[in-house]
Structures are given as C-alpha cells and as structure tokens.
C-alpha positions as CSV (number, residue, x, y, z in Angstrom):
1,X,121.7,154.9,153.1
2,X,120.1,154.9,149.8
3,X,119.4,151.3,148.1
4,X,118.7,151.1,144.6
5,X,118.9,148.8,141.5
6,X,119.8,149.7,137.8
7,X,121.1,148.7,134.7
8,X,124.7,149.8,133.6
9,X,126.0,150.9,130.4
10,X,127.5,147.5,130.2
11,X,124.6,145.6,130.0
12,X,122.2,148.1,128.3
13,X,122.5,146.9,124.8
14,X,121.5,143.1,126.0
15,X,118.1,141.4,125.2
16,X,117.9,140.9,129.1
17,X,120.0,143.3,131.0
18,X,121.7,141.9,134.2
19,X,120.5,144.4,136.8
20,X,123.2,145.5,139.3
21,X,122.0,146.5,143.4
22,X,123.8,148.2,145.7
23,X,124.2,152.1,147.0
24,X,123.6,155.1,146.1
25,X,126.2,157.4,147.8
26,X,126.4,161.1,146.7
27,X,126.1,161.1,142.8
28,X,127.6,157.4,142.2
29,X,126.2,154.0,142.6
30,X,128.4,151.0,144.1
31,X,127.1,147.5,144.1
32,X,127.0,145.6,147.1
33,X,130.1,143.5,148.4
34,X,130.0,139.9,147.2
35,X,127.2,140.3,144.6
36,X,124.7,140.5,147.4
37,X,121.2,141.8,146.0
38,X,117.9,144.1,147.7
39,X,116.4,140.7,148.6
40,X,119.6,139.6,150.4
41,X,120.0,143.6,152.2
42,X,116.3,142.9,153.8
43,X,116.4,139.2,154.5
44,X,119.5,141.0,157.1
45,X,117.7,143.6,158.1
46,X,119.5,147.1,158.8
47,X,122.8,145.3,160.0
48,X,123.3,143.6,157.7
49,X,122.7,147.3,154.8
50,X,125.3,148.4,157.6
51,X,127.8,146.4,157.5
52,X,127.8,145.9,153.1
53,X,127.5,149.9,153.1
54,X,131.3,149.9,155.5
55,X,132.4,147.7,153.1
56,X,132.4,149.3,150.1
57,X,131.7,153.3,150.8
58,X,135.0,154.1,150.1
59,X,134.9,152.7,146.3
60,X,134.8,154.8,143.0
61,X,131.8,153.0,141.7
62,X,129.9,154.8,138.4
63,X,128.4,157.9,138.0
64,X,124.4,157.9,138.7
65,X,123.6,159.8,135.6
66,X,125.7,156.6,133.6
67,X,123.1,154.4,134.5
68,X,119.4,153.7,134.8
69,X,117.6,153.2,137.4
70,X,115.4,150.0,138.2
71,X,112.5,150.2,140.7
72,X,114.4,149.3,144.0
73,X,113.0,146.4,144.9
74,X,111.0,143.2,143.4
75,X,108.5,143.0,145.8
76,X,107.6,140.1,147.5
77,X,103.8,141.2,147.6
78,X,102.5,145.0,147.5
79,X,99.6,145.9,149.7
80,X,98.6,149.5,149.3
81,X,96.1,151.2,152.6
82,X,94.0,154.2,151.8
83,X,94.9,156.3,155.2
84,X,94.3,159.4,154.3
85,X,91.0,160.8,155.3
86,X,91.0,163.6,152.9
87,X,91.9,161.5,149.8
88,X,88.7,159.3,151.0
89,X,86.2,162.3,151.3
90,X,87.2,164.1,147.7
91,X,87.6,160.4,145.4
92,X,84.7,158.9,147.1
93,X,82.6,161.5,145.5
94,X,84.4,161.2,142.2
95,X,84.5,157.1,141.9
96,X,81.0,156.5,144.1
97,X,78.8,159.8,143.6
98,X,79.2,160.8,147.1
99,X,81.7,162.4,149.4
100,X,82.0,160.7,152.5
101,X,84.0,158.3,155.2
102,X,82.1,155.6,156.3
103,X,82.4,154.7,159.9
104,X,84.4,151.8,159.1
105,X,87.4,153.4,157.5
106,X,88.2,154.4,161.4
107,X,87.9,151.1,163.0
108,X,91.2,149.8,160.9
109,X,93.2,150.7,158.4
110,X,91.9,149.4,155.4
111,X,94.2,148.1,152.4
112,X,93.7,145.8,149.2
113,X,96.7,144.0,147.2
114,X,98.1,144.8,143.4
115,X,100.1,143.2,141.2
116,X,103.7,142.3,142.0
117,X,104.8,141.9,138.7
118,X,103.7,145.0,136.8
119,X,105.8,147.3,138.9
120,X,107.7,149.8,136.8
121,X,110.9,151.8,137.9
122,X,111.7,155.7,137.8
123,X,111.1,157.4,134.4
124,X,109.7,154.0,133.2
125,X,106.3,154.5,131.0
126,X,103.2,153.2,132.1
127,X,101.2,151.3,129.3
128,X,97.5,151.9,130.7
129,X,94.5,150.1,129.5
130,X,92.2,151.6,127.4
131,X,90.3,154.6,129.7
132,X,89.1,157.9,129.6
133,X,90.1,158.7,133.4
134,X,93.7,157.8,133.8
135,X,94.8,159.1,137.1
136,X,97.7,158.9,139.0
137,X,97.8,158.3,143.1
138,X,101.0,160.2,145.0
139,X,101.8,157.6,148.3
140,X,105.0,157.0,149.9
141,X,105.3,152.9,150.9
142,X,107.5,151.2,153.2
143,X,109.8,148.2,152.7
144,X,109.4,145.7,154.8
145,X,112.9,144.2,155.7
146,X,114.1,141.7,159.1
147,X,115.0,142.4,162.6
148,X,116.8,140.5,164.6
149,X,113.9,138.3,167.6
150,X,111.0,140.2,166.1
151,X,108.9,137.6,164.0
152,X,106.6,137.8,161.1
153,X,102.6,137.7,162.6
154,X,100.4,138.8,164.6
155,X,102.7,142.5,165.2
156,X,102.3,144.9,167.6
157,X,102.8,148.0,166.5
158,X,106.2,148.0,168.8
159,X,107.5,144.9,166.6
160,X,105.9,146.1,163.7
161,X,108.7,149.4,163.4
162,X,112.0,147.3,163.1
163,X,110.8,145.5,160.7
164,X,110.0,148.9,158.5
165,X,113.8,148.5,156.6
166,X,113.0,151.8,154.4
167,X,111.0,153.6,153.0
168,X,110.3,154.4,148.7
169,X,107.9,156.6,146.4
170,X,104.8,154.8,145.2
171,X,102.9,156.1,142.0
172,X,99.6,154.0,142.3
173,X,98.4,154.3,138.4
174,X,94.8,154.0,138.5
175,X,92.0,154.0,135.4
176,X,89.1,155.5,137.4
177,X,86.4,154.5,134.9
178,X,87.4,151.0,135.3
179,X,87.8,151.2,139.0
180,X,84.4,152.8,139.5
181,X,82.7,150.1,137.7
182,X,84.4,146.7,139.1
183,X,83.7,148.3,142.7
184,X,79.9,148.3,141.8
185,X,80.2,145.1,142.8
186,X,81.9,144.9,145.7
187,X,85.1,143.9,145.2
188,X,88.4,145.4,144.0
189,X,89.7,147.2,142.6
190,X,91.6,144.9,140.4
191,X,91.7,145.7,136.3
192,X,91.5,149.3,137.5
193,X,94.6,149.5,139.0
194,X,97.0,146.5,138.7
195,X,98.2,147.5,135.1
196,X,101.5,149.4,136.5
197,X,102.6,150.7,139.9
198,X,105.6,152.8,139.9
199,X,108.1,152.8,143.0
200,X,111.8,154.7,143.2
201,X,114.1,156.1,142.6
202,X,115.7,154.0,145.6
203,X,115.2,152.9,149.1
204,X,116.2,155.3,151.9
205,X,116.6,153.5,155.0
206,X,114.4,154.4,157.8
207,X,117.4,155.7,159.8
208,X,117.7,158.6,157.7
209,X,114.5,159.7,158.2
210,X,114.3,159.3,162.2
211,X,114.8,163.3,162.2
212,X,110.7,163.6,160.5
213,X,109.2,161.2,163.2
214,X,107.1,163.9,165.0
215,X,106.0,162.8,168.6
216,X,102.7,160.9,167.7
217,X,105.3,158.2,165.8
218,X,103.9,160.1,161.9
219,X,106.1,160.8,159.4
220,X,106.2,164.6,159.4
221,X,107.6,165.0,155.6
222,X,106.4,167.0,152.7
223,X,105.0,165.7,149.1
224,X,104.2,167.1,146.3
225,X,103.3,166.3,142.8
226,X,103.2,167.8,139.5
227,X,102.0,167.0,136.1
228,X,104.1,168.3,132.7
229,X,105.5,171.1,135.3
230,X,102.5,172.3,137.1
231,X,101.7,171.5,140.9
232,X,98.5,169.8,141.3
233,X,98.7,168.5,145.1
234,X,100.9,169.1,148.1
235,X,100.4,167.4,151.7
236,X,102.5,166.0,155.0
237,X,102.6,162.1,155.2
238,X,102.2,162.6,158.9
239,X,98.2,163.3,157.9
240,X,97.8,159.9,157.4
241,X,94.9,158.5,160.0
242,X,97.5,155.4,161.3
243,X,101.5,155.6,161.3
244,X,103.1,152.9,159.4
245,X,103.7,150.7,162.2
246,X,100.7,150.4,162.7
247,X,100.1,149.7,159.1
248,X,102.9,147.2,159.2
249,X,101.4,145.2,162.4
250,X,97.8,145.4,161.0
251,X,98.9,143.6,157.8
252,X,100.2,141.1,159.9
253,X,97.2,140.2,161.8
254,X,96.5,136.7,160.7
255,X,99.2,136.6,158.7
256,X,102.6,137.5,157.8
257,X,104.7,140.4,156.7
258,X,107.9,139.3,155.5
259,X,111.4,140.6,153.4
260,X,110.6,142.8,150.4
261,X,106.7,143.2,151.2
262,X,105.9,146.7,149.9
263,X,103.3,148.5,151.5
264,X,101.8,151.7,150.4
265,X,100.6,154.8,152.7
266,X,97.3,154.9,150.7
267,X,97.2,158.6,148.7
268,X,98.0,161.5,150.2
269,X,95.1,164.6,150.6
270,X,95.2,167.6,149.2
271,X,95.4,166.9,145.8
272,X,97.1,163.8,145.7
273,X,95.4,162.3,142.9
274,X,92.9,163.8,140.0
275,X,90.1,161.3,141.5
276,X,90.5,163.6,144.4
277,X,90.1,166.5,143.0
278,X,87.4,165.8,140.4
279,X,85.1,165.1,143.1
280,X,85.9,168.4,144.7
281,X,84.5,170.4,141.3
282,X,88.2,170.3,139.7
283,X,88.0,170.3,135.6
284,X,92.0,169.2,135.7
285,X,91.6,166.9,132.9
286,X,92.5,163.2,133.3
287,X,96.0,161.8,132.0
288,X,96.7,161.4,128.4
289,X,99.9,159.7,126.4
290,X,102.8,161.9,126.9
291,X,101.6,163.6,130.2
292,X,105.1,163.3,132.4
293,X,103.4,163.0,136.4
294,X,106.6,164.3,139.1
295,X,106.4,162.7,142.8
296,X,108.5,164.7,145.3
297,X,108.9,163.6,148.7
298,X,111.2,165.7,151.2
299,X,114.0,163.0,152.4
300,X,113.6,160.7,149.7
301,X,113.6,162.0,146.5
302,X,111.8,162.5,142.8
303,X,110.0,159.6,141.1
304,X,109.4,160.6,137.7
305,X,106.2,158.8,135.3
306,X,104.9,159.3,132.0
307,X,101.9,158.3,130.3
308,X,102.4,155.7,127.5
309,X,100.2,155.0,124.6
310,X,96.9,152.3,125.9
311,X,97.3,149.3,125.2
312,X,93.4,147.4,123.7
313,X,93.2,144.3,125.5
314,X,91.3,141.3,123.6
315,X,87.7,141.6,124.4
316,X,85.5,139.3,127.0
317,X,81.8,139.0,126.6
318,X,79.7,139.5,129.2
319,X,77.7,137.3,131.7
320,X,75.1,134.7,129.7
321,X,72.2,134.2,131.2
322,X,71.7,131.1,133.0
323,X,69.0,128.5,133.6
324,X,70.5,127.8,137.4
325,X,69.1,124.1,137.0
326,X,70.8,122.0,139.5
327,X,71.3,118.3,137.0
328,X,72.6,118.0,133.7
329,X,70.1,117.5,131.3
C-alpha cells in the first residue's frame, strides 16, 4: 500500500488548502473511508491501513497527475542517524578537515533531531539560508506507526520492527558552511540543517517491501540520485552499519517512539551527498537556485527537489565580552 497526502484541484485555489489523505493505488489517489487521516492510519497500525485500504480499493477516486502531492506525513518528531560508514569517512573530511570514523560511531547508532515543521513535500522548493555550500543528503526514513501489545520504550530490536509502519524518501537539505561552523563547538547541527527537510512522494508500507529484507534483517534496495539530470551517487540501503530496527529500538532507549515519528537512515555512501564527495577531491560544485536534486529509491519511488532563491535572515551580533562578576554592581 502506498499512503500519501495532497491537495486537489478543488481546493488549490484556497488561501489554506484542505489537504486530503488516503491511497495511492495504480495512477489514482482515493481518500480514506470516513475522513480518516496519516495520523489516524498509524495510531492503528498496519490493520487498521488494511482494513481502510478493503474499504475503498474498489473506488474511482482522481487521477494522480490531477493533484499535488503533500509530504506524507506531519511528523510527530524527525530524528535523522548517520549509518552509513562511507558517508562518515568522505564528509568528515569535507565538514571537519579529516577523513575518519571515530571509534564511537560503532558503539551505537548515532542520530540528532531537526525541525518538524519545516518539512517540505515532493517537488516543493527549498528556501535555503544564505550559503555558499548548499548540499543535499539522499536517506530513505521509516515511519513509525502502532502494533498491537508492543509498547513505546525501551525496544528491542524484535519490538522495534512492528512498529516500522512504512517506510518514505528523506532529502536532508544541508548548508555545509553553516554546519561546519556550529559543530566547532560541539553541538548540532541545528541552523545548518533545520531550514527544510523533504520527505515523499508517499508512504509504502513495510509489507511491500518484505521481498528486499536480505537475511542479516538490511534493506537490500537500490538509490540513486541525480542533480538537473546527471547521476552523482548510487548505493544499497542494506550498507547501512545497523538495520532499522535497530535504529527504531535505540531511539527508544530512555524514551519513546511513538505514531508519525520519522526517522531517517542517515545518508547513503557512494555519493550520497556533495559533502561526501568534496572531501573525496570532487570539484562537483555546491547547489545553486534552480538546481532540480532527483532521489530514486527501488520500491518506493522518486522524490523530486529544487533549489529556491536564499532567503537573508535578520542579523545577530556576536558574543560581548563579559566581566563574569558574580553580584550586581
């Protein structure tokens, strides 16, 4: 099953389009039964897509190329994990100077969180801060939905794959020159990245893509992705250092995954991102306005990006020295 969200014709001239969510099923979208939403599909878990889907399968619905599609889900958070070991050895050189893996990437699978609310949908621009290093970051993410008597912390990784509903493409935007210099000290990234995250074109449900589970419990599928046309990085998800259950149940450690929590693989190697490149001795130059950045991923689909003009935020000065004196004068 494919689960999307998207704006019909009639509601496309509004000041606030009403989004509709439901299925995608060949080349037509029909909502779901009873004006059920995404958030509604995952708080029931794969049941509960099941049963909507047997309801309404057999209706005309609209044609997909009538309408425009949303990112699939509003997320209730977004962690993205960098799992890729090759992704780590080619931008650590380009962000940090020098090409390695520290010994700690190994122990667990590291992640950070970005910005719910700046996610942007399939062919939706990306308005970047001011930068000279746009890059882009190819990941595929699940969607964490429920499952009936598995809870919310503290997963194994046996709990933790139920509760994977489906799984998306994720376009982590990232303005390297900003991200370099906020990690300086020791934290982030944050204004390097959490301008725009791009997910789509829909949720396939993680039953449809049983068949790629190779025997280690990876996701054995291809990605690829170009920019205006030209391929730039191709790699298998299932050379990610941890499977996503294992993601899923280390989020939860301490805490809780729960319906609509997006959680990205982390970039793929090979090309995956420009960061990755540049610090292997690629002159690829970084993203400008009007660069168009195509995410492929085999059993999913195409999640299509373009650059948009910066955007100047209001300035900040810096840090003023201060006397540390420990009374008010």
């Amino acid at each position: 099953m494919r689960i999307a969200r998207w704006i019909d014709g009639a509601s496309a001239g509004s000041a606030v389009p009403e989004p509709v969510e439901g299925f995608v099923i060949g080349d037509r979208v029909i909502p779901f039964p009873d004006g059920q939403t995404v958030a509604d599909i995952l708080a029931g878990g794969l049941d509960a897509a099941h049963a909507a889907f047997g309801r309404v399968k057999g209706e005309p619905g609209t044609a997909l190329a009538d309408v425009r599609l949303l990112a699939p889900v509003v997320p209730a958070s977004v962690r993205d994990f960098v799992a890729f070991e090759e992704h780590v050895e080619g931008v650590s050189a380009s962000v940090d100077g020098k090409s390695e893996v520290v010994p700690q990437w190994y122990q667990a699978p590291t992640f950070y969180f970005t910005n719910p609310h700046t996610i942007l949908g399939p062919d939706e621009p990306v308005a970047p801060p001011v930068t000279e290093r746009l890059d882009f970051e190819l990941e595929v993410a699940v969607v964490v939905g429920n499952a009936p008597g598995v809870g919310e912390a503290n997963l194994t990784a046996a709990d933790a794959a139920p509760r994977i509903f489906g799984y998306t493409i994720m376009n982590d935007w990232s303005a390297r020159d900003i991200q370099s210099r906020e990690m300086k000290v020791r934290l982030g990234p944050a204004k390097g990245k959490d301008f725009g995250t791009s997910l789509g074109p829909w949720i396939v449900t993680a039953d449809e893509l049983e068949q790629y589970v190779d025997a280690d419990g990876f996701l054995a599928i291809r990605a690829e992705v170009r920019i205006n046309g030209e391929l730039v990085g191709e790699d298998l998800v299932s050379n990610m250092g941890w499977p996503f259950a294992e993601l899923v149940a280390y989020a939860s450690r301490n805490s809780r995954v729960v319906p609509g929590d997006v959680l990205g693989s982390g970039t793929v190697g090979n090309g995956g991102c420009l960061g990755e490149l540049w610090g292997r001795g690629s002159t690829i130059p970084a993203l400008r306005e009007g660069d168009e950045v195509r995410m492929t991923v085999e059993g999913i689909g195409e999640l299509v990006g373009t650059v948009g003009a910066a955007v100047p935020a209001p300035a900040l000065p810096a840090a003023r020295p201060r006397t540390r004196a420990r009374q008010r004068s």
